[in-house]
N, C-alpha and C positions, 0 to 999 in steps of 0.2 A: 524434633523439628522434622517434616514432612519435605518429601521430596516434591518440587511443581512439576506439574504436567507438561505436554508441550500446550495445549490448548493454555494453562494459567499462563506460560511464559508469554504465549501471542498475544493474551489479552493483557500482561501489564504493560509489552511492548506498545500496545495497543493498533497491531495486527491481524485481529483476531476481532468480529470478522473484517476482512479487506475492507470492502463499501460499507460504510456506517453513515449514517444521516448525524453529521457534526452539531446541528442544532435540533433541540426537540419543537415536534409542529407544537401551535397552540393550542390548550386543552380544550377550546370550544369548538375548534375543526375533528369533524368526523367523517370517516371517509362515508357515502351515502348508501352503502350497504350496513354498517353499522348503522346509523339514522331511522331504517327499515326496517333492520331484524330490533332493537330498542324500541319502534312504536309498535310496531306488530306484538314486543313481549307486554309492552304498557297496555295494549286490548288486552291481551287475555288475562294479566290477571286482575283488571279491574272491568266491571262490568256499567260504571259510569264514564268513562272514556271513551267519547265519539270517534269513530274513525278519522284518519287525516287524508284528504284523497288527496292534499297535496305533497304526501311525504316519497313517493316516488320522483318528483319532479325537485327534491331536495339537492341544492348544488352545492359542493365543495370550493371552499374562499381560496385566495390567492394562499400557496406555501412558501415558504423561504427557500429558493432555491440552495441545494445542496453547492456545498464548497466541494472542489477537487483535493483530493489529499494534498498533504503538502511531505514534501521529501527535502533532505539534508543532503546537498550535494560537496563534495571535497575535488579537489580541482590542483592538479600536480604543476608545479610552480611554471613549467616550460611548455604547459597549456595541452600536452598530448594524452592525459590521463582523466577523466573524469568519472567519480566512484558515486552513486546515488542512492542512498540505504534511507529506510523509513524515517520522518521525520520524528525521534524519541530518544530523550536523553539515553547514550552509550555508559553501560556501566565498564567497570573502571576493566574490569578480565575482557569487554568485549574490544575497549577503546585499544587493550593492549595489543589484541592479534589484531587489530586492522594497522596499527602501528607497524606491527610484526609483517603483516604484506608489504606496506610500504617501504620497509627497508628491503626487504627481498626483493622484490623489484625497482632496487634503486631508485626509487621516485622521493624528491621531496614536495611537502604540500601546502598548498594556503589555507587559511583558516575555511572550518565547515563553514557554508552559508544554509539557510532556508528558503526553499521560493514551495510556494505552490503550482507556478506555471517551468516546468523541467526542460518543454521544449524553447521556452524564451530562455535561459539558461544554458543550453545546447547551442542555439544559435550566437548569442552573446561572446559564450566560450572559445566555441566551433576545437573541441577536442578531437584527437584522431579514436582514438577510443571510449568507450563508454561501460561502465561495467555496472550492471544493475546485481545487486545487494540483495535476494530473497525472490521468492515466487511473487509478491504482491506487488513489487518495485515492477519487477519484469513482464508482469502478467498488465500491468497499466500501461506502463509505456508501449508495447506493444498493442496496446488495444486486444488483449488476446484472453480467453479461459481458459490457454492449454496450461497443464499440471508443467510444473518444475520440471522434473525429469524429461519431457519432451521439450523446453524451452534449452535447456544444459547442454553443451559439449557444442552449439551452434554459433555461426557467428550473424546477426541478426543484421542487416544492413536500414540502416534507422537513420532519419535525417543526415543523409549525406556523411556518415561515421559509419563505423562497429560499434555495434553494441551487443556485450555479451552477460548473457543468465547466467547467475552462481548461488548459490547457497548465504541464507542471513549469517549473520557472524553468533546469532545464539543457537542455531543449528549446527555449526560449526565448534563451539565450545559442548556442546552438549553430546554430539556424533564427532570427535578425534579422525575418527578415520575418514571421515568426508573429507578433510583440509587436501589429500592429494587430488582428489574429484576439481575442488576449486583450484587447486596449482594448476591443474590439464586445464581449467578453461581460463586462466590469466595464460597460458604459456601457447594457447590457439589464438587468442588476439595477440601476440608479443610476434610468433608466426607469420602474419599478416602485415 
């Protein structure tokens, strides 16, 4: 049995990559540079094929607008904690350490939910903290591209809350030695 990568772990997490187009366009939309270099190759290798003068002026049909991710938000029963990690079934060692923070930090929880819309959930909630779960979690809700490591050890002032970047929980089972990285940034919002 072969060890997974981190890339295989992100993609069965299905983090890998971040932005994915949730639905496929339909296979008769081409974007019209394909259209172009397709009829351009349909001249040359046939020599019965008239040119098309109208295949520059070829337009792209309406697309299904892409869906915003959706994320699994847990929500600490006395409403001051709220933890937001990729919306993807937790296996059972991940579901344990996030288990394992919550008793560490005395917190009990309500059941996970799912939204796609995090800030309608934030307001809803209105948590004093917020702890985003992974570079992709953090990297969205910040509206931001900056790499983990510059998101980490900050404390992010986001819809009238804290909200703090931390490491995914299969980064965390996978790097041991990260978990004290993540205590320092629960224990900088615990701080505040």
């Amino acid at each position: 049995m072969s060890m997974m990568t981190r890339e295989d772990m992100l993609r069965e997490l299905e983090l890998l990559p971040v932005w994915q187009l949730r639905a496929p366009l339909p296979t008769q939309i081409m974007p019209p540079q394909a259209e172009v270099a397709q009829a351009k190759q349909t001249q040359v290798n046939s020599d019965k094929v008239e040119p098309n003068p109208d295949a520059e002026k070829l337009q792209v049909g309406a697309t299904a607008p892409i869906a915003p991710p959706q994320f699994m938000h847990i929500a600490s029963e006395e409403g001051e904690w709220l933890f937001i990690l990729p919306d993807a079934p937790l296996p059972a060692d991940e579901a344990q350490l996030l288990q394992n923070i919550f008793i560490a930090l005395r917190i009990k929880v309500k059941p996970a939910q799912v939204s796609a819309n995090v800030s309608e959930a934030v307001a809803t909630l209105q948590p004093k903290r917020v702890i985003a779960m992974g570079e992709g979690v953090g990297q969205y809700l910040l509206a931001s591209d900056a790499l983990l490591k510059d998101l980490r050890g900050v404390i992010h002032a986001w819809q009238a809350t804290q909200l703090v970047v931390t490491y995914d929980l299969a980064h965390l089972l996978k790097v041991p030695t990260d978990k004290a990285d993540t205590w320092r940034d629960l224990c900088l919002v615990l701080a505040h």
